[in-house]
Chimera marker file (.cmm) of the C-alpha trace (Angstrom):
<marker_set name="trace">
<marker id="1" x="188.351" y="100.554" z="63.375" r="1" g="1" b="0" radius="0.5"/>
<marker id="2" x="185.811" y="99.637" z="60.198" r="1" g="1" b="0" radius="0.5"/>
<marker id="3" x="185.568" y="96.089" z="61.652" r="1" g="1" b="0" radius="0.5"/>
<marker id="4" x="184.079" y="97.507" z="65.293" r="1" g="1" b="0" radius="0.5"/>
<marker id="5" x="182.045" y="99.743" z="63.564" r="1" g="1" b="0" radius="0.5"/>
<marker id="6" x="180.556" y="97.024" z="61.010" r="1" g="1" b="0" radius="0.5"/>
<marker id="7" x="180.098" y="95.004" z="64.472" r="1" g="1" b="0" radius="0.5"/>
<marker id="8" x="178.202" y="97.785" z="66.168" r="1" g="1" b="0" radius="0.5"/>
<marker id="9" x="175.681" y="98.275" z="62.940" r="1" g="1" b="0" radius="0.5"/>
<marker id="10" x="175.229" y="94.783" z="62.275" r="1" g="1" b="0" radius="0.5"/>
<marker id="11" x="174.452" y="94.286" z="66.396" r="1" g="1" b="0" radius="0.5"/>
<marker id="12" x="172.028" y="97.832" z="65.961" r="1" g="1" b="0" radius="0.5"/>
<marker id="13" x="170.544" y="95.984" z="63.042" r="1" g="1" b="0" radius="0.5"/>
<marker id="14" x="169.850" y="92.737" z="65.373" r="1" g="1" b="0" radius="0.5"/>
<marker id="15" x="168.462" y="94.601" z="68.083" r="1" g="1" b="0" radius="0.5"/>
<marker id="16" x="166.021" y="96.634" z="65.541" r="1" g="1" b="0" radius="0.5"/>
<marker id="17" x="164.979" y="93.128" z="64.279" r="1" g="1" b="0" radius="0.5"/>
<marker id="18" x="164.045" y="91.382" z="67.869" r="1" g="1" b="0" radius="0.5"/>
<marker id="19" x="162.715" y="94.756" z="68.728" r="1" g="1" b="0" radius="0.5"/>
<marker id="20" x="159.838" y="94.589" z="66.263" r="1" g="1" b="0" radius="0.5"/>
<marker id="21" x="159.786" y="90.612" z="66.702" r="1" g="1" b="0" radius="0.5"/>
<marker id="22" x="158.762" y="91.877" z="69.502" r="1" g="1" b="0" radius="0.5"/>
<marker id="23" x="156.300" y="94.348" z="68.593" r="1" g="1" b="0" radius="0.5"/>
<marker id="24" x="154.561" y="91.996" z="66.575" r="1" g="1" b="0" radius="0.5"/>
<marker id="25" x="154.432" y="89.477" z="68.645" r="1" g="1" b="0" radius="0.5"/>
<marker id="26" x="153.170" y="91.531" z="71.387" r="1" g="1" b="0" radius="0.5"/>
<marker id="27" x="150.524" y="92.757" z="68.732" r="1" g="1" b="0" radius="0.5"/>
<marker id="28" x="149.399" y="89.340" z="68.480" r="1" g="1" b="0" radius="0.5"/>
<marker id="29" x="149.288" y="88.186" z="71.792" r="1" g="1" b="0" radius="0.5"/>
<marker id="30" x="146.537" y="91.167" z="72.660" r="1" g="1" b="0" radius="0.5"/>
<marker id="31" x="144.319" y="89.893" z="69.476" r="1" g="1" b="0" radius="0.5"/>
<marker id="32" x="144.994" y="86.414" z="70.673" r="1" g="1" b="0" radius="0.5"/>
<marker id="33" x="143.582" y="87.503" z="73.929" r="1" g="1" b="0" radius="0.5"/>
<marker id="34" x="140.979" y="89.816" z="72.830" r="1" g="1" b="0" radius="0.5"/>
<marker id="35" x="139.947" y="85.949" z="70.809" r="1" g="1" b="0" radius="0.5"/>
<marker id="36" x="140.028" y="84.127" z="74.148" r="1" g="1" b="0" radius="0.5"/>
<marker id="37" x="137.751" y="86.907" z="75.940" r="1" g="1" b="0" radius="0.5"/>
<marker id="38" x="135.125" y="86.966" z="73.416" r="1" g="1" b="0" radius="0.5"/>
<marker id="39" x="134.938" y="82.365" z="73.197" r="1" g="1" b="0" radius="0.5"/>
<marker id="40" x="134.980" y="82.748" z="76.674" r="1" g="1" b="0" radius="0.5"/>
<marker id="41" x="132.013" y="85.377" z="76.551" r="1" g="1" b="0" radius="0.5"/>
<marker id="42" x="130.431" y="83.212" z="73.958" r="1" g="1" b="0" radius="0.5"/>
<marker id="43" x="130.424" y="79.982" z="76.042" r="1" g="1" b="0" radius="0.5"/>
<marker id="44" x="127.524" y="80.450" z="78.999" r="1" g="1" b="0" radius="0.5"/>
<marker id="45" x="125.471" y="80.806" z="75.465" r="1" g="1" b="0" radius="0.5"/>
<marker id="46" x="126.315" y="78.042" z="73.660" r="1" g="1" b="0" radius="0.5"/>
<marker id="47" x="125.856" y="75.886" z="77.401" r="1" g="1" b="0" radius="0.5"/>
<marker id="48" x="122.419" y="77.815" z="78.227" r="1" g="1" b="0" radius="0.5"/>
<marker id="49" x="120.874" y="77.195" z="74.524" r="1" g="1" b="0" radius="0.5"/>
<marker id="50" x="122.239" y="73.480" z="74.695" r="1" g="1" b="0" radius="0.5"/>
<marker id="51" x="120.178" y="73.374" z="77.964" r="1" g="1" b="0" radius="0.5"/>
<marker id="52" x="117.313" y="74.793" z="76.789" r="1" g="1" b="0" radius="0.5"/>
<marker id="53" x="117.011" y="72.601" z="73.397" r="1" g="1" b="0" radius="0.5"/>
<marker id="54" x="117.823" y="69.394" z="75.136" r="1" g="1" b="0" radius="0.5"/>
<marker id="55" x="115.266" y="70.501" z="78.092" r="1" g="1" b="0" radius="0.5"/>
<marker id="56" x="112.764" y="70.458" z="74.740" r="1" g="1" b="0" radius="0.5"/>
<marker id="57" x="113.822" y="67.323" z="73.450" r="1" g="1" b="0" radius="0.5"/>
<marker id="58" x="113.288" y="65.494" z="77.147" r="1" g="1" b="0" radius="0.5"/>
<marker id="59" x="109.564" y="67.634" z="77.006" r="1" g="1" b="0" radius="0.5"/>
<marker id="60" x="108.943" y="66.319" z="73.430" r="1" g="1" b="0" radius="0.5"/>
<marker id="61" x="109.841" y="62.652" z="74.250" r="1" g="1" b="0" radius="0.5"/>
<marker id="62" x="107.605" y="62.788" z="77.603" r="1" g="1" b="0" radius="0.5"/>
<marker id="63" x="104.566" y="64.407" z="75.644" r="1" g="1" b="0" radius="0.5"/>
<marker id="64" x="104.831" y="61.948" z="73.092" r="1" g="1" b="0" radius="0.5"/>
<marker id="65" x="105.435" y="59.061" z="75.368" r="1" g="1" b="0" radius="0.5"/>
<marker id="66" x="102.512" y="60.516" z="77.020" r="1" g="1" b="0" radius="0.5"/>
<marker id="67" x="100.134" y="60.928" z="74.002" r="1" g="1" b="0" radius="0.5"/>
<marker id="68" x="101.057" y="57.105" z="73.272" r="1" g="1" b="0" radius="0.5"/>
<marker id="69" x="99.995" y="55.772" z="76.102" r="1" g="1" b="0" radius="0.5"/>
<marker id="70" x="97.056" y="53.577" z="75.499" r="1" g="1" b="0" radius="0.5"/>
<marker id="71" x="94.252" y="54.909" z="77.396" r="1" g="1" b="0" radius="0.5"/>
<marker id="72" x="91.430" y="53.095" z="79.203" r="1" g="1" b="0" radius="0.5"/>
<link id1="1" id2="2" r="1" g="1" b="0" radius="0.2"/>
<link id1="2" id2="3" r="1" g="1" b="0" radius="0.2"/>
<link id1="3" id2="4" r="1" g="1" b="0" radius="0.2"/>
<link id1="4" id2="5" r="1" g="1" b="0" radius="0.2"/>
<link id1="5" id2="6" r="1" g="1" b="0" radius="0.2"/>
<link id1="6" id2="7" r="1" g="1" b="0" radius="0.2"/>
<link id1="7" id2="8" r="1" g="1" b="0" radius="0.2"/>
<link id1="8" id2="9" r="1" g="1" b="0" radius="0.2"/>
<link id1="9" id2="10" r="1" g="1" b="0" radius="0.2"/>
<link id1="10" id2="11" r="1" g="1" b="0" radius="0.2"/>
<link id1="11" id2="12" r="1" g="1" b="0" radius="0.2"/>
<link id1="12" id2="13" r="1" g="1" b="0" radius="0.2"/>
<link id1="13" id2="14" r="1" g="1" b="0" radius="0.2"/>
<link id1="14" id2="15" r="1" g="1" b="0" radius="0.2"/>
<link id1="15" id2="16" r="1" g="1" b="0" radius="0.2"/>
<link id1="16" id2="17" r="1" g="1" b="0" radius="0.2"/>
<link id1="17" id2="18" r="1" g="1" b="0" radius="0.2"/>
<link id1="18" id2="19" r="1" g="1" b="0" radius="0.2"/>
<link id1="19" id2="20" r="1" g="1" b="0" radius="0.2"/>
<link id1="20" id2="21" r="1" g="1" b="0" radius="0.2"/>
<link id1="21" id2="22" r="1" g="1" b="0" radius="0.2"/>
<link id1="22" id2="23" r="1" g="1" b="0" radius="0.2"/>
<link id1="23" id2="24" r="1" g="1" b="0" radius="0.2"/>
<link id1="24" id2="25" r="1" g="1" b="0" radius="0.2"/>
<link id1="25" id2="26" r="1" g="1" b="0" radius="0.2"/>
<link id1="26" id2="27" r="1" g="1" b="0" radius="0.2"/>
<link id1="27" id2="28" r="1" g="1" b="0" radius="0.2"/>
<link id1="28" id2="29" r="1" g="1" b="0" radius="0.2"/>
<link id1="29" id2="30" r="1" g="1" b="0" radius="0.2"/>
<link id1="30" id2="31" r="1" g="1" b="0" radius="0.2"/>
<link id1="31" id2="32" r="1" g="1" b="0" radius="0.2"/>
<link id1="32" id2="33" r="1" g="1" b="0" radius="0.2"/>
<link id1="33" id2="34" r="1" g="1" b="0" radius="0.2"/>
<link id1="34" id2="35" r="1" g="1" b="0" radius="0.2"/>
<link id1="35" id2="36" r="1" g="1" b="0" radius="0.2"/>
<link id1="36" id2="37" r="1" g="1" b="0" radius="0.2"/>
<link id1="37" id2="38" r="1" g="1" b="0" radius="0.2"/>
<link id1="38" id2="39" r="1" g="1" b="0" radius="0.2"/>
<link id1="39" id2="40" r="1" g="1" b="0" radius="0.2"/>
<link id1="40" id2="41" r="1" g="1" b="0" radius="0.2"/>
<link id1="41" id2="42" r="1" g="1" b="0" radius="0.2"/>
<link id1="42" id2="43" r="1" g="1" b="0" radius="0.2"/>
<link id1="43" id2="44" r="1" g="1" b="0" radius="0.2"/>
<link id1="44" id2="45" r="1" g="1" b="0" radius="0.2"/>
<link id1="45" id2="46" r="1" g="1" b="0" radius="0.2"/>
<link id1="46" id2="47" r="1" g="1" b="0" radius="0.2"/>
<link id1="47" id2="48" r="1" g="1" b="0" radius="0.2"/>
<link id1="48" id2="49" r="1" g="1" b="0" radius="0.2"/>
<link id1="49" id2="50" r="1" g="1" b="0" radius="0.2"/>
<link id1="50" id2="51" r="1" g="1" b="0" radius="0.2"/>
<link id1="51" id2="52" r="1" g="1" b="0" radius="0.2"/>
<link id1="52" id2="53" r="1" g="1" b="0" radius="0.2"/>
<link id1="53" id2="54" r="1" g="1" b="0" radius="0.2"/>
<link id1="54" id2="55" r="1" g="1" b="0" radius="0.2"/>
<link id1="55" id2="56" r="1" g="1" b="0" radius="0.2"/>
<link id1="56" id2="57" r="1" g="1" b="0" radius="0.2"/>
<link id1="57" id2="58" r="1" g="1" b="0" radius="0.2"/>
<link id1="58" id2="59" r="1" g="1" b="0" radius="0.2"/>
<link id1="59" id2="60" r="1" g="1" b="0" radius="0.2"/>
<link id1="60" id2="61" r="1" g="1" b="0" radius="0.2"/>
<link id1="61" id2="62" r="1" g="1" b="0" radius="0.2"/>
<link id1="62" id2="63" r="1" g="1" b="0" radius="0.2"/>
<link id1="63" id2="64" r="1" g="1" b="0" radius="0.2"/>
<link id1="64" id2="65" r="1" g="1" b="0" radius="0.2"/>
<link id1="65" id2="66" r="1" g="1" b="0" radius="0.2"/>
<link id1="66" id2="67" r="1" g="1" b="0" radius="0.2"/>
<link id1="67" id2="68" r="1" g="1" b="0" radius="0.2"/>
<link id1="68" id2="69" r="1" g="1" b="0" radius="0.2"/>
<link id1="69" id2="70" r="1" g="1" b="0" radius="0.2"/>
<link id1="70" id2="71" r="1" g="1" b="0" radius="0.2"/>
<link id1="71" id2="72" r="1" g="1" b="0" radius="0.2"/>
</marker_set>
């Protein structure tokens, strides 16, 4: 029975393939998600120091709005 056994090896083969498909994929999924917990880590900073430089931007404009004020 050559043809069953060429069957079974070439099946073996397949399975060997989607096995390390697999493997790789699975590989890439945990750096994809190691990615996704570091942005979403890196976020609150980006949004706090966006707060912080517009909050001294509004400050700036009111001092100089301030300072321009004609006086007397």
């Amino acid at each position: 029975m050559p043809q069953h056994d060429d069957t079974e090896s070439e099946l073996l083969g397949w399975i060997e393939e989607l096995q390390q498909e697999v493997a790789a994929l699975r590989a890439e999924n945990g750096s994809l998600r190691q990615k996704v917990l570091v942005a979403e880590s890196v976020i609150p900073n980006y949004q706090e120091a966006l707060g912080a430089s517009q909050f001294n931007l509004w400050k700036t404009q009111a001092l100089l709005n301030i300072s321009n004020q004609p006086t007397g």
